[in-house]
C-alpha positions, 0 to 999 in steps of 0.5 A, spaced: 961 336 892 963 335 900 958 329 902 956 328 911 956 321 912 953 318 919 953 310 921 948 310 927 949 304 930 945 302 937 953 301 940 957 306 936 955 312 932 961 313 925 961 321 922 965 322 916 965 327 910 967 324 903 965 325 895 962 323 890 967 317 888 965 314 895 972 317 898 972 317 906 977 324 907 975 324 914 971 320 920 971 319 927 967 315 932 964 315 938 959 310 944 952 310 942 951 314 949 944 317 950 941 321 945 943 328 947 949 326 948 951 323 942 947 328 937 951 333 941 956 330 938 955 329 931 953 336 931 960 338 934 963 333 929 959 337 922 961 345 925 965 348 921 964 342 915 960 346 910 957 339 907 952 340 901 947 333 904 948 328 909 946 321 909 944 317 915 944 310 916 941 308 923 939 303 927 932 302 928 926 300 927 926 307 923 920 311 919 923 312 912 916 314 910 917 321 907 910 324 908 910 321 916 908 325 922 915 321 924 919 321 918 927 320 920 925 317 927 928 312 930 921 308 932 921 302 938 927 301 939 928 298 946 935 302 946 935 307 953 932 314 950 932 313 943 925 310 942 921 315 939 927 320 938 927 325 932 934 324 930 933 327 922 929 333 926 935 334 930 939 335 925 936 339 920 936 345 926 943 345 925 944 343 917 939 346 912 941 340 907 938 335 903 938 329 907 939 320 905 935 316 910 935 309 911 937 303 915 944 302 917 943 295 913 940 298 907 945 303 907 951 298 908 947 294 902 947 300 898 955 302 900 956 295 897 953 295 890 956 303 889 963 301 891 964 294 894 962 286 893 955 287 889 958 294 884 955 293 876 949 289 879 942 291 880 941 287 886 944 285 893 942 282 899 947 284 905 946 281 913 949 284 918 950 279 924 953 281 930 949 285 937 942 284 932 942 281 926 939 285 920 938 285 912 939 291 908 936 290 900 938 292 895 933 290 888 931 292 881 937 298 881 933 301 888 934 299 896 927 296 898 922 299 903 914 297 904 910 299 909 916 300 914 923 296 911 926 289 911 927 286 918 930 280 916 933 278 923 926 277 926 924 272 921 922 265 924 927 259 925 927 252 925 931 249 931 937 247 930 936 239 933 942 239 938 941 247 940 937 247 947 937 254 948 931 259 948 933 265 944 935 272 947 930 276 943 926 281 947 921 280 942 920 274 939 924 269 943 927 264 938 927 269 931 934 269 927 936 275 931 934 271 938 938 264 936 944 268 931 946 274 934 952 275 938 949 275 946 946 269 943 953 266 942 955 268 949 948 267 952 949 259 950 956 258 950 957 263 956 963 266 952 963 271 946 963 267 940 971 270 938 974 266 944 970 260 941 976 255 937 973 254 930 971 247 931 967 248 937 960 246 935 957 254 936 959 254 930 955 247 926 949 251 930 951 259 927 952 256 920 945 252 921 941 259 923 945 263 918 945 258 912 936 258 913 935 266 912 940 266 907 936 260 903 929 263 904 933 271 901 934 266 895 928 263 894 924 270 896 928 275 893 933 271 888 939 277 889 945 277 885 950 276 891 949 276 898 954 279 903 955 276 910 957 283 914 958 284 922 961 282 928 960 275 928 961 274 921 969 276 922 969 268 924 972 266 917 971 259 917 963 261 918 964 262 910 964 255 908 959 252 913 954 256 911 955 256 904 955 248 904 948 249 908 945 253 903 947 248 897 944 244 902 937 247 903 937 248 896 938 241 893 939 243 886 932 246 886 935 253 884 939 251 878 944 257 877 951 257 876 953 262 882 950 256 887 951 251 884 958 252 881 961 259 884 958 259 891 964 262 894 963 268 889 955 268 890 955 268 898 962 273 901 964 278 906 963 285 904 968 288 900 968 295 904 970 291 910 967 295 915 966 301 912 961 298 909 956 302 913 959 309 912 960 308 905 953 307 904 951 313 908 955 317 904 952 314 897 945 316 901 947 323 902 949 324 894 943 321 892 939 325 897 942 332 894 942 329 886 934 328 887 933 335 888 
């Protein structure tokens, strides 16, 4: 079995072949540039490959709706030249194989729970915090969809009561993304969030923003382990602080051994490191050819 895997991130897309063991054997990366161009060059990448199915884990707004009119695009997108853009079409011209597609976030969270820190349990939540902030879900054995999919980085936040800014989301302003992500970061402090020293006070404020949406996951969808991914995340000493937010959003109401007692087992980083995404492509795309 000889598996594509595509991570279609907003700033760089990752190609790669793997197997059934979730074993990369070959990758490459390039810009996320206009879709012409960057699609031209996944093709390029798959020539000559002879994979059995690929899977797709893409940044969105996305439709996963099977029997949509606009199944496999990409939706609306603020990106120049990718709202609107069929990327599942373009590539079933060149490959006539099965197909996985999903959310970047869901294919990392489903990456995990394979091969990674949520493997043998039957649920998971994965945030990515880094240029967006997104939420894949992992529930009851099967990634969760609705009437479009989780998107956990534009839910409402309290304000942090030292935090002033005004929020960098197109969109909705002040939501998780607008205060949490990286341009955040930068905007509110004007430096990028790895030049900031580990006891500057972005940190009180990032934990703050990070620890309310992991807290309202827990109460919502209760998952087995929660996974802090992405850029941002790479600050380790985040772990702790938003860890001793949630306990202390939570205040002994959830009333479970891996919170009370073994939080710093319950609340991690992913174990596939940042290959996390492809490596979840790649279950997409085995699932996509065992479901035939």
């Amino acid at each position: 079995m000889r598996i594509g895997a595509i991570e279609a991130g907003g700033t760089k897309f990752v190609c790669g072949i793997g197997n059934e063991e979730g074993v990369i054997e070959d990758s490459v990366s390039f810009p996320t540039e206009h879709p012409e161009v960057t699609m031209a060059r996944v093709i390029a990448y798959f020539q000559e490959k002879d994979v059995d199915a690929i899977g797709i884990g893409s940044f969105g707004p996305l439709d996963i709706g099977p029997t949509s009119p606009t199944y496999g695009y990409v939706t609306t997108t603020p990106k120049p030249g990718w709202a609107n853009y069929n990327v599942l079409g373009e590539l079933k011209q060149s490959f006539p194989v099965p197909y996985g597609w999903d959310t970047d976030v869901n294919a990392a969270a489903f990456g995990e729970a394979k091969w990674g820190a949520a493997k043998g349990l039957d649920s998971c939540v994965y945030y990515t915090v880094g240029t967006g902030v997104g939420v894949g879900i992992y529930s009851e054995g099967k990634l969760v969809h609705g009437l479009v999919h989780p998107e956990g980085g534009h839910v409402l936040t309290r304000r942090h009561p030292k935090d002033t800014y005004a929020g960098s989301c197109p969109y909705h302003g002040d939501c998780l993304e607008g205060m949490a992500a990286g341009p955040a970061l930068e905007a509110r402090w004007q430096v990028k969030g790895h030049e900031l020293p580990a006891n500057h006070p972005a940190w009180e404020i990032e934990a703050f923003y990070i620890a309310q949406a992991v807290t309202s996951t827990i109460l919502m969808i209760s998952p087995k382990k929660v996974i802090l991914g992405g850029g941002v995340m790479q600050q380790s000493h985040l772990f702790p602080m938003i860890r001793e937010e949630v306990r202390r959003n939570l205040n002994g109401y959830v009333s479970a051994e891996a919170i009370l007692n073994l939080i710093e087992t319950y609340i991690v980083p992913p174990e596939l490191g940042n290959s996390a995404g492809l490596c979840g492509a790649l279950a997409l795309g085995i699932e996509a050819l065992r479901d035939l």
